[in-house]
C-alpha positions as CSV (number, residue, x, y, z in Angstrom):
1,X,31.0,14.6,34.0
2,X,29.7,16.9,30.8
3,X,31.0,20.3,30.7
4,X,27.4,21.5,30.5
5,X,26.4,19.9,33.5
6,X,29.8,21.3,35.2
7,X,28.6,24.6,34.3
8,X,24.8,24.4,35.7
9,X,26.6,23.1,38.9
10,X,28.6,26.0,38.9
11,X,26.1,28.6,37.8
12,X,24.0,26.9,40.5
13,X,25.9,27.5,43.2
14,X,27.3,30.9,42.5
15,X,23.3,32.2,42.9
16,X,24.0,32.2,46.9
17,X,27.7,31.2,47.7
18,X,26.5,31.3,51.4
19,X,23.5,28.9,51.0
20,X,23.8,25.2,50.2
21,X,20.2,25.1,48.7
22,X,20.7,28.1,46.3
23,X,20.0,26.0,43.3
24,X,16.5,25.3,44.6
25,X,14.0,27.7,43.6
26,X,12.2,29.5,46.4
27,X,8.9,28.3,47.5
28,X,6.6,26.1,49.5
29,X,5.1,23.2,47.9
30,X,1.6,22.8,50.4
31,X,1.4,27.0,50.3
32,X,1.6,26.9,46.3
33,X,0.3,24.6,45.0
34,X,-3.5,25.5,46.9
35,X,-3.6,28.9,46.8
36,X,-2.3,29.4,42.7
37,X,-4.4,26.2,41.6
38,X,-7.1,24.8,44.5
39,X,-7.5,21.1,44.7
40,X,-6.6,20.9,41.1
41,X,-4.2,23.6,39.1
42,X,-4.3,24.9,35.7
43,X,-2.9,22.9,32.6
44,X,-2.9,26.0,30.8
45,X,0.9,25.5,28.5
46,X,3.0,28.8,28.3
47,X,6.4,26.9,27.1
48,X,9.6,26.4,28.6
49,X,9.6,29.8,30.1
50,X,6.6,29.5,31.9
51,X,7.4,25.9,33.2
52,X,10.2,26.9,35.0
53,X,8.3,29.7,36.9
54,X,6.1,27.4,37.7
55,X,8.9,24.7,39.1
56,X,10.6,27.6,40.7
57,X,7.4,28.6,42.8
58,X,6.1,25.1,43.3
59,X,8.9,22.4,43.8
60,X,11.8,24.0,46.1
61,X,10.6,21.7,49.3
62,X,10.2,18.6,47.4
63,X,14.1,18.0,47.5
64,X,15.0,15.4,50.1
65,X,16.6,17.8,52.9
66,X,18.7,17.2,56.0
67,X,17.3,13.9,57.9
68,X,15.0,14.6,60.5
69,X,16.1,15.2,63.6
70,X,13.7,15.0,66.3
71,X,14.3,16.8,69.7
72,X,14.4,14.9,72.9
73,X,11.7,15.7,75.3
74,X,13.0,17.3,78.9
75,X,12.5,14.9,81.4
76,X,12.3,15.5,84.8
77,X,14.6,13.2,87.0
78,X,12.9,10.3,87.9
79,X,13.8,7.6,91.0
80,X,14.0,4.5,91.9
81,X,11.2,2.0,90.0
82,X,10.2,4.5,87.9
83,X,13.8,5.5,86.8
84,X,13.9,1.7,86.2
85,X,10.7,1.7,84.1
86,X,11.3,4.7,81.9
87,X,15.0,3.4,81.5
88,X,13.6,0.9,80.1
89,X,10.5,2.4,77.9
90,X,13.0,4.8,76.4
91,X,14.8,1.4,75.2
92,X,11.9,0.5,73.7
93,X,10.2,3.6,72.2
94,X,11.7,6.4,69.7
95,X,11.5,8.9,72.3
96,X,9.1,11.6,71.0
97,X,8.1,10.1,68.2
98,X,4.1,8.7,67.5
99,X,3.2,7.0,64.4
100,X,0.9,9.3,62.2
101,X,-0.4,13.0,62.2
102,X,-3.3,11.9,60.6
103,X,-5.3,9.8,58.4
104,X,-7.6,11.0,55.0
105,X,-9.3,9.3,52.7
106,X,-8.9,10.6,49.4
107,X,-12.7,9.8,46.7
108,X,-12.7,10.9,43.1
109,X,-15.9,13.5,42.7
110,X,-17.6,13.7,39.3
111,X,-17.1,17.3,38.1
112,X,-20.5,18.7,37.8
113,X,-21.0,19.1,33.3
114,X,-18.2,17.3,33.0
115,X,-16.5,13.7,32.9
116,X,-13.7,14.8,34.9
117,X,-12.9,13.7,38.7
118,X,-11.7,15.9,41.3
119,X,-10.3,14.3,44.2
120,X,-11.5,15.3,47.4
121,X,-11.1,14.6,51.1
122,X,-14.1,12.4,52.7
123,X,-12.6,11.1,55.6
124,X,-9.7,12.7,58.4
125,X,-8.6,11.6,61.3
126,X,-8.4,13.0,63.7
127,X,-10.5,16.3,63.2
128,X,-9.0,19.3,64.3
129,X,-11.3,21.6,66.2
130,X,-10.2,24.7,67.8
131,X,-7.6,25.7,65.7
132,X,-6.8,28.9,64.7
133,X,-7.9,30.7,61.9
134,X,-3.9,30.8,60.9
135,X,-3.5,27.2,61.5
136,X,-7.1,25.8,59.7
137,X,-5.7,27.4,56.8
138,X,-2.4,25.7,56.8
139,X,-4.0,22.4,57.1
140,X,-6.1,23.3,54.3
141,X,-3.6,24.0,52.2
142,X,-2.0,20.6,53.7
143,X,-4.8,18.8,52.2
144,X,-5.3,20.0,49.2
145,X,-1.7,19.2,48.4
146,X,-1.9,15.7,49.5
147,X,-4.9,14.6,47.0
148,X,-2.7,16.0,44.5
149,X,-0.5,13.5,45.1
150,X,-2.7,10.3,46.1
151,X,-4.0,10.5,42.5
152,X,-1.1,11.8,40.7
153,X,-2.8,11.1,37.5
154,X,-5.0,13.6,37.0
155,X,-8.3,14.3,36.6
156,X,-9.3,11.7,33.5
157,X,-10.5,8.9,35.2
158,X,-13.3,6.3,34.0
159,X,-15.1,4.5,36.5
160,X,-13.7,0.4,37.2
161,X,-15.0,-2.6,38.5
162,X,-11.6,-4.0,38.9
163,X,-8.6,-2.5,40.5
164,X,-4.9,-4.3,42.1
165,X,-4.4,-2.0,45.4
166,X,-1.8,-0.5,45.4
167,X,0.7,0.8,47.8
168,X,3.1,3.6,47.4
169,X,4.9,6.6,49.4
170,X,5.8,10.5,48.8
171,X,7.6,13.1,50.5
172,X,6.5,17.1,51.7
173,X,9.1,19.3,52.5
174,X,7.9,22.8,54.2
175,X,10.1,25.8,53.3
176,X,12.4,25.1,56.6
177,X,13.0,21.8,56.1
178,X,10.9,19.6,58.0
179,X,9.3,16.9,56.0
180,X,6.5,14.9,56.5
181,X,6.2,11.3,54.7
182,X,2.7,10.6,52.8
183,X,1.8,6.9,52.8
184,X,-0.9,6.0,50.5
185,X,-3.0,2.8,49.3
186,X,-5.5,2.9,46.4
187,X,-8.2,0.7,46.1
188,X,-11.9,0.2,45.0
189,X,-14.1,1.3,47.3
190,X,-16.9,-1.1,48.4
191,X,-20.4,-1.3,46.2
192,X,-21.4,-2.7,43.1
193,X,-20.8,-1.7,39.4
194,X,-18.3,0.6,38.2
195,X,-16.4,3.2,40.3
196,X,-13.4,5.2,40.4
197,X,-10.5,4.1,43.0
198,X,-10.4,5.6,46.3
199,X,-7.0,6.6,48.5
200,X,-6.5,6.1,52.1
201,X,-3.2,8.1,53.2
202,X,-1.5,8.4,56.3
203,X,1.4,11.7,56.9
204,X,3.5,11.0,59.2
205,X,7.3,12.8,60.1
206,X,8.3,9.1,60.3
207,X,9.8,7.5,57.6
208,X,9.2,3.6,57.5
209,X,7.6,2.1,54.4
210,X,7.3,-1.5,55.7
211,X,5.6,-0.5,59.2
212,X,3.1,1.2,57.0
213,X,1.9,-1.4,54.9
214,X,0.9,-3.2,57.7
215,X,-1.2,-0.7,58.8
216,X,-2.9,-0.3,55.5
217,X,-3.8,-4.0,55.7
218,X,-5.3,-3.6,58.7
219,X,-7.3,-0.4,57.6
220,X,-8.8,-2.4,54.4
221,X,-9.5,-5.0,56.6
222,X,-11.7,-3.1,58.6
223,X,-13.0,-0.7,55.9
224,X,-14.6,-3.9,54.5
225,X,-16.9,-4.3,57.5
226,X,-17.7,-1.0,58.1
227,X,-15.6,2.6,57.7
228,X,-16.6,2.8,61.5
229,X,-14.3,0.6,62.8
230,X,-11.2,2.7,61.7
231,X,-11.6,5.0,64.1
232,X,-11.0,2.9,67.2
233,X,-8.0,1.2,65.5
234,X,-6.6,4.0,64.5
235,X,-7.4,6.0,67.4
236,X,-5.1,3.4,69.7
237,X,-2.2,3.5,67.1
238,X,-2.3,7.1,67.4
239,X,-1.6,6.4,71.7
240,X,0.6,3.9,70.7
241,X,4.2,5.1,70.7
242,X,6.6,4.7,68.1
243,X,9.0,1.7,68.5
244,X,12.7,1.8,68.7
245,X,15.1,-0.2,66.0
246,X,14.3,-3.6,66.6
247,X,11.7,-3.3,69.0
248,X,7.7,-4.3,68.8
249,X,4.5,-2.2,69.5
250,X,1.2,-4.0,70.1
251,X,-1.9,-2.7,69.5
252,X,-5.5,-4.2,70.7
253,X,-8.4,-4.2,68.2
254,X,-11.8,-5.2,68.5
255,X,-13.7,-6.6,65.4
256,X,-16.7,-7.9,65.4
257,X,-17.3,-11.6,65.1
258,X,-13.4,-12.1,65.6
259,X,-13.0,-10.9,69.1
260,X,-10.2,-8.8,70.2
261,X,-7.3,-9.0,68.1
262,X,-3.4,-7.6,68.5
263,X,-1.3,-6.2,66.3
264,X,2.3,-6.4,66.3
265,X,4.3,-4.0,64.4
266,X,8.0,-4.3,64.5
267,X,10.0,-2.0,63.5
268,X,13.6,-3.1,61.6
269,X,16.7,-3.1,63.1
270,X,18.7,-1.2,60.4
271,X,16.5,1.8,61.1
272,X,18.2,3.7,58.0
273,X,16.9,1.4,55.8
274,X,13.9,0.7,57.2
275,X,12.0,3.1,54.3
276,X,13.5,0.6,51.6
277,X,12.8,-2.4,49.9
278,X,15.5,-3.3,47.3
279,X,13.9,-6.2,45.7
280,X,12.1,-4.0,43.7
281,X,15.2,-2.1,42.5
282,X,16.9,-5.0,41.3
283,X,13.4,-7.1,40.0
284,X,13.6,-4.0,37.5
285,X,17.2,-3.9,36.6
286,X,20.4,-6.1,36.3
287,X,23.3,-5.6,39.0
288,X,25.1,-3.8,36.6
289,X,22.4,-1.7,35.4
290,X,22.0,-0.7,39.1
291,X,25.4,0.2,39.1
292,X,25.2,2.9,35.9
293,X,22.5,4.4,37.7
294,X,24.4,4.5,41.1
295,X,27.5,6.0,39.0
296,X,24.7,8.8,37.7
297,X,23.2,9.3,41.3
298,X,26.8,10.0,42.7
299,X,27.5,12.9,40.4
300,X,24.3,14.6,41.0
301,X,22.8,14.0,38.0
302,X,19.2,14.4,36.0
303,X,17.8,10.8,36.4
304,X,14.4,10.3,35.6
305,X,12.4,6.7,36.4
306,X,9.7,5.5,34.4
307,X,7.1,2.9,34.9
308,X,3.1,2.0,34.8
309,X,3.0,1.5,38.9
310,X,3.0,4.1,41.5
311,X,4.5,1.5,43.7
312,X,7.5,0.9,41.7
313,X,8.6,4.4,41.0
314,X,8.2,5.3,44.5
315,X,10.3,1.8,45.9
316,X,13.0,2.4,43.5
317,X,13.3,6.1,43.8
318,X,14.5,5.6,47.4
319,X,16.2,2.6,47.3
320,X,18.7,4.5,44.7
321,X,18.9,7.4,47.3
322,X,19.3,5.0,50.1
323,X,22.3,3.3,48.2
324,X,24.2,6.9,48.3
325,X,24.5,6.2,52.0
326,X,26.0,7.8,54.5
327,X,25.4,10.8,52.1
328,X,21.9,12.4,51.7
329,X,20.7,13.5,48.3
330,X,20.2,17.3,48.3
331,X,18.3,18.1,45.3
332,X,15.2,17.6,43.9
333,X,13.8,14.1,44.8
334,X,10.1,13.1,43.8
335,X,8.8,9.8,44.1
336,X,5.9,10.6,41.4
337,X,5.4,13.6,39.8
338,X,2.1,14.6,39.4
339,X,0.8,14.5,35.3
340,X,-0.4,18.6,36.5
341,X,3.1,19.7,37.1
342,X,4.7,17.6,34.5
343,X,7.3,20.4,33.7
344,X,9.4,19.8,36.5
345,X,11.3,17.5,34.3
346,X,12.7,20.4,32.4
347,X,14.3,21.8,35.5
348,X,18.3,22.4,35.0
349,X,19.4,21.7,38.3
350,X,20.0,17.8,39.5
351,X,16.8,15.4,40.7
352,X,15.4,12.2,40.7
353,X,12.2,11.7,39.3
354,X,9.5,9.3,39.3
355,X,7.7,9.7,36.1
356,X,4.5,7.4,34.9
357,X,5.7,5.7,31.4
358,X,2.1,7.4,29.5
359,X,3.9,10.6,30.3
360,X,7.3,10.0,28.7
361,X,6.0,11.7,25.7
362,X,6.5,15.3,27.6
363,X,9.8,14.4,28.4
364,X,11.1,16.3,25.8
365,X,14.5,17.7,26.9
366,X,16.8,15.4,26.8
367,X,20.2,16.5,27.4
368,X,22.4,15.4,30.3
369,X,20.0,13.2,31.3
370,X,19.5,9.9,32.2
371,X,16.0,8.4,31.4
372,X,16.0,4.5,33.2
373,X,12.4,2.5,32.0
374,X,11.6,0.1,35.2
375,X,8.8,-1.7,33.0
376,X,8.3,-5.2,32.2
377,X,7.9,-4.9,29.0
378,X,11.4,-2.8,27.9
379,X,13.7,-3.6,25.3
380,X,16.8,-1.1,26.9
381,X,16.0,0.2,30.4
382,X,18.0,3.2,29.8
383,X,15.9,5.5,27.1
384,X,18.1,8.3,27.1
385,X,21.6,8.5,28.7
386,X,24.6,10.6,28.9
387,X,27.3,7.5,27.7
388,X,29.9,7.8,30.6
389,X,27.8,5.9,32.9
390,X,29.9,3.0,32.5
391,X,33.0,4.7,33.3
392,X,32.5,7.3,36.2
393,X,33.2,4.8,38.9
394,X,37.0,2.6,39.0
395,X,36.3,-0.3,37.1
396,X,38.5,-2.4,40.1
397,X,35.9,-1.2,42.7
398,X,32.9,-2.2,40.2
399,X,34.0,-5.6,39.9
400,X,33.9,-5.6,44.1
401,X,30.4,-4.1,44.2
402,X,29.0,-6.7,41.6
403,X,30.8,-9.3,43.2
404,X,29.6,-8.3,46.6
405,X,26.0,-8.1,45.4
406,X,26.0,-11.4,44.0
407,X,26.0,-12.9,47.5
408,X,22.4,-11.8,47.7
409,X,21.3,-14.5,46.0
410,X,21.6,-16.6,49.0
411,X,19.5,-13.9,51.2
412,X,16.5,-14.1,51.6
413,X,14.5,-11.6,50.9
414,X,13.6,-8.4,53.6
415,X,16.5,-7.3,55.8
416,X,18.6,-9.9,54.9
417,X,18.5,-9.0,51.3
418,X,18.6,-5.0,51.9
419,X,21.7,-5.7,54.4
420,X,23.3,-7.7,51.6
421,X,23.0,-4.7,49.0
422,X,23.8,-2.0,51.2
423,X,27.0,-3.3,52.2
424,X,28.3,-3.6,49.2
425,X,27.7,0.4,48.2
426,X,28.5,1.1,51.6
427,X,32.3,-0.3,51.2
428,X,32.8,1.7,47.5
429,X,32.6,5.0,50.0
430,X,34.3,3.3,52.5
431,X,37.4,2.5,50.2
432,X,37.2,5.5,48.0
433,X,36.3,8.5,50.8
434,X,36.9,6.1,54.1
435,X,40.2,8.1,55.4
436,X,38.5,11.5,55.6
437,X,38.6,11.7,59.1
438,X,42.3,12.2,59.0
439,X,42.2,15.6,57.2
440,X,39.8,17.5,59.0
441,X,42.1,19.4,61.6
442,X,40.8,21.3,64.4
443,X,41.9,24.4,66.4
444,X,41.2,25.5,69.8
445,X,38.3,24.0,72.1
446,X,34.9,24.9,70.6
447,X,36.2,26.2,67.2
448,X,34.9,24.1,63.9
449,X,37.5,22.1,62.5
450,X,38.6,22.8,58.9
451,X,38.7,19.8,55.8
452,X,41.9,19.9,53.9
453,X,40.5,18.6,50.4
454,X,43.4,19.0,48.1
455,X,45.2,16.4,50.8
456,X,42.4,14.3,51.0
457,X,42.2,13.1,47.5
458,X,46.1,13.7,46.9
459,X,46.7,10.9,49.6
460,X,44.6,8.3,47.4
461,X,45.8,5.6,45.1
462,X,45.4,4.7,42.8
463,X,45.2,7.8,40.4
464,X,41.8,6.3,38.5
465,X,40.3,6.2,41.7
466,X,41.7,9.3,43.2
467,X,40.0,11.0,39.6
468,X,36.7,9.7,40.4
469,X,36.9,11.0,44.2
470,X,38.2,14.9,43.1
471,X,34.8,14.5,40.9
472,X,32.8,13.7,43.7
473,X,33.8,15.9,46.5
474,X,32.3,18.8,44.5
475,X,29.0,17.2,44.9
476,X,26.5,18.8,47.3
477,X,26.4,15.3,49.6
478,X,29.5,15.7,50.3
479,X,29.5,19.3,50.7
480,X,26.8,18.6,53.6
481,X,28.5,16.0,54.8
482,X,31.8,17.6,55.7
483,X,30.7,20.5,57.1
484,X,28.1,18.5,59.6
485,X,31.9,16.8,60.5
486,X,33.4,19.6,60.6
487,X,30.9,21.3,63.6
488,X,31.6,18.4,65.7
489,X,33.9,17.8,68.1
490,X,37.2,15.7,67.1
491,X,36.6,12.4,68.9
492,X,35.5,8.8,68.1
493,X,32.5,9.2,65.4
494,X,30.0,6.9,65.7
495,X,27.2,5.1,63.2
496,X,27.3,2.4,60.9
497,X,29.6,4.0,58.2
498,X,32.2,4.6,60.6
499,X,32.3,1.0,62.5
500,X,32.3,-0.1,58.6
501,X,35.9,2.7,58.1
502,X,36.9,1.4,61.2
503,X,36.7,-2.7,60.5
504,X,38.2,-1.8,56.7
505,X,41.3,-0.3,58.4
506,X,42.0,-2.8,61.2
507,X,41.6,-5.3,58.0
508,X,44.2,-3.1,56.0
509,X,46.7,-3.2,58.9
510,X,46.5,-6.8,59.5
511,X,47.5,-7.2,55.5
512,X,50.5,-4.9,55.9
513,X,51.8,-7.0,58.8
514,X,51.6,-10.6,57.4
515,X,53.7,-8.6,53.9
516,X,56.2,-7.9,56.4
């Protein structure tokens, strides 16, 4: 790692020793964004200066935070059949959980005197009536924000009269943490001549990029008969509870001239990657491209993606947070940056960015950074880049990731493939930080155990690896990570990760034995 980014690290976390988000800047993204600018803000340039105020007021909630946790409902007790039934319904369902807050389409407007679009709301669903006056302003707010980022663009558009759909996916985080997941297809709208794309977007607390889609094919099917016959389909989604890993919701829909129809949406069975697709990740770069970004990603670096489609910033972007599993980015992390808040590149702290390529040009600070082009078209994918990328991570343990991912070329593509790909980052953590179990110690009953790092990464071998891991515990994922192990109880853990720790150390002990 750079000794400047060492020091922004430091000077970064030194603003609030107490806080683990002291390097973001304070604000609300939904709050900020309508009340400075509207629907649309200023492009007014005051410099750097000024575009840090600006990311400091605007961007602190668009980092990726803690995973959501959803409470559990309280249940009275039930008996006999019924017992039986909801036994078997919680199975089934995500208990609590329903698929969408609600639905918008997004139309460009024709500025009045001018050839500029503004993007407005022309369709929600549901309505909500009866709110308060507190609460109607919230959601306005809400809105507002959310056209900013269906048609992240801008406001130069020129009418089309043709335009590839496309699908892609963003992330609001409020100011305590919850997020909210904004899935969003662009199309042409129905008519004749030339018109500007229109959005249909879904928010939703659940995070499941796949599930989605579907829906969106269903809501353009039905948009082509009539905009009427969304409402019923989406109204019985909106009843229809969430699935559980692996399970299958159905949903009735009428259409007319086809009859009643039903939908099955199933939802994955590796529920922590169900908001991935890694096809797209490694359709734009080599195996060992993948792997200088993932070295970049692990130190809590700048990284900045560029390319022509939404769709393929917004894929990537989270299939290179996904591969950091079990550990959760904490900075920073936007799919696509709108072309009106552009400046957020020249924040100090770390991100990851989704950046469209006609915008590179304002990408103009470029140190400690790493600059990846996903476009066809690319001589080098990596535009700007630091140089150590190659050598952050033990060369023995790259060999075993590239050699692990080139079994993927007999999966298939879907789960098969995004199994294939996460196991193979999921054993680098599992060799290099698999044993941390063993120095957290805990005290009495009820108190919070207590991680003995220098220990930890004393007790590895070999020292090239053990150099990487003293790096990497300084991070802000592991940070998080620790101390949400440290508030449990000592015990059995459980998740994938662990059965993964647990399976690599039954196979280590095995070895020893058959040496002896």
């Amino acid at each position: 790692m750079s000794e400047t980014v060492e020091k922004r690290r430091k000077g970064a976390r030194l603003t609030n020793p107490k806080n683990r988000w002291s390097e973001q800047p304070k604000g609300n993204i939904i709050t900020d964004v309508s009340e400075k600018h509207g629907a649309i803000p200023s492009v007014e340039d005051d410099g750097r200066q000024g575009a840090l105020k600006r990311f400091s007021a605007m961007w602190s909630s668009l980092r990726k935070g803690k995973r959501d946790r959803v409470k559990e409902p309280e249940l009275t007790e039930p008996s006999g059949m019924e017992a039986a039934e909801n036994t078997t319904r919680q199975h089934r369902y995500a208990s609590g959980q329903y698929f969408f807050e609600y639905l918008v389409v997004v139309s460009l407007k024709k500025a009045k005197d001018s050839n500029t679009y503004e993007p407005q709301i022309t369709y929600q669903f549901p309505k909500r009536d009866g709110m308060a006056r507190s609460q109607k302003e919230e959601e306005e707010k809400t809105l507002k924000a959310i056209t900013l980022f269906c048609f992240p663009e801008g406001i130069n558009w020129a009418p089309l009269t043709e335009y590839h759909s496309e699908t892609f996916s963003f992330v609001l985080t409020e100011i305590d943490g919850s997020r909210r997941n904004g899935y969003c297809r662009r199309l042409l709208p129905g008519g004749r001549g030339a018109r500007p794309p229109e959005a249909y977007c879904i928010i939703s607390t659940l995070a499941c990029f796949g599930l989605f889609s579907k829906i969106f094919d269903e809501v353009e099917k039905r948009r082509q008969i009539s905009m009427a016959m969304i409402y019923p389909f989406m109204q019985k989604l909106r009843e229809a509870p969430f699935p559980a890993p692996g399970n299958t919701v159905e949903i009735k829909s009428f259409i007319p001239e086809s009859g009643t129809e039903i939908i099955s949406l199933t939802r994955p069975l590796d529920s922590w990657l169900e908001h991935v697709n890694f096809a797209t990740l490694f359709d734009c770069l080599t195996d060992q491209q993948v792997l200088l970004v993932f070295a970049a990603a692990v130190l809590e670096r700048r990284i900045i993606f560029i390319a022509d489609e939404l769709g393929t910033l917004s894929q990537v972007i989270h299939a290179v947070a996904a591969l950091l599993y079990p550990f959760t980015w904490q900075h920073t992390f936007i799919s696509i940056v709108p072309e009106i808040l552009i400046d957020v590149v020249m924040a100090p702290t770390p991100y990851l960015l989704g950046v469209q390529k006609r915008l590179l040009d304002q990408v103009t600070d470029q140190t400690d950074l790493l600059v990846v082009d996903l476009s066809e078209d690319k001589k080098d994918p990596f535009i700007v880049s630091i140089g150590d990328e190659g050598s952050i991570l033990p060369s023995k343990l790259q060999s075993e990731i590239l050699e692990a991912l080139s079994k993927r070329q007999n999966a298939s593509v879907g789960e098969e493939l995004n199994r294939v790909v996460s196991e193979a980052f999921l054993q680098f953590f599992v060799k290099t930080v698999g044993h941390y179990a063993s120095y957290v110690k805990y005290g009495r009953a009820g108190e919070r155990g207590v991680f003995d790092k220098r220990s930890f990464y004393k007790a590895i071998e070999p020292k090239v690896t053990r150099h990487f891991v003293k790096k990497f515990i300084q991070t802000q994922m592991f940070d998080l990570f620790i101390q949400e192990v440290e508030q449990q109880q000592p015990g059995p853990q459980q998740g994938v990760f662990h059965k993964k720790i647990l399976e690599y150390q039954e196979k280590k002990k095995k070895e020893k034995t058959k040496k002896h």
